[in-house]
N, C-alpha and C positions, 0 to 999 in steps of 0.2 A: 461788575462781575469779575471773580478771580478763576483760577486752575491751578490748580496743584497736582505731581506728577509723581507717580511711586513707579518703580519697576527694582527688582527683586528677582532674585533666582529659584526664592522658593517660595509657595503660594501660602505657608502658613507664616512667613513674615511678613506676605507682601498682607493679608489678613491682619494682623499682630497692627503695623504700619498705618494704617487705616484708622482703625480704630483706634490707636492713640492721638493722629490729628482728630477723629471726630469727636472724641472727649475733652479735650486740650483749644478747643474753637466755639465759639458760638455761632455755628454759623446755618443758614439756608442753603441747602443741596437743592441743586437745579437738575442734574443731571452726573452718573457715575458712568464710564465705560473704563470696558475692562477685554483685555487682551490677552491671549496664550501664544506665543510664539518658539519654535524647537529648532534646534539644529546641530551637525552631526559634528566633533572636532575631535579624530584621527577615529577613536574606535569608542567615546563617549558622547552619550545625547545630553545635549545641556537646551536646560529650559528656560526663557523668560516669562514672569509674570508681571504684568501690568495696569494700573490702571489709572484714569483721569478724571479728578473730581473738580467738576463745574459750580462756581458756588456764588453765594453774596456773602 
């Protein structure tokens, strides 16, 4: 079993990202999770997108 770990500021790369390991792999997906996390730096919200692909 492997993992592989994308995180991304914006959710159409962390998208984009994704799907070019899953075309570029032959592989069995066990499980994806996927994460939003926000926070505030002086007077700008900045966003993390995330997510963890469980595989063989």
């Amino acid at each position: 079993m492997k993992v592989k770990l994308f995180d991304l500021e914006d959710e159409s790369d962390l998208e984009k990202e994704i799907n070019k390991f899953l075309d570029s792999n032959d592989i069995e997906i066990v499980d994806i999770k996927y994460a939003v996390s926000s926070s505030i730096f002086s007077e700008e919200q900045i966003f993390c997108f995330s997510a963890m692909i469980i595989y063989y």
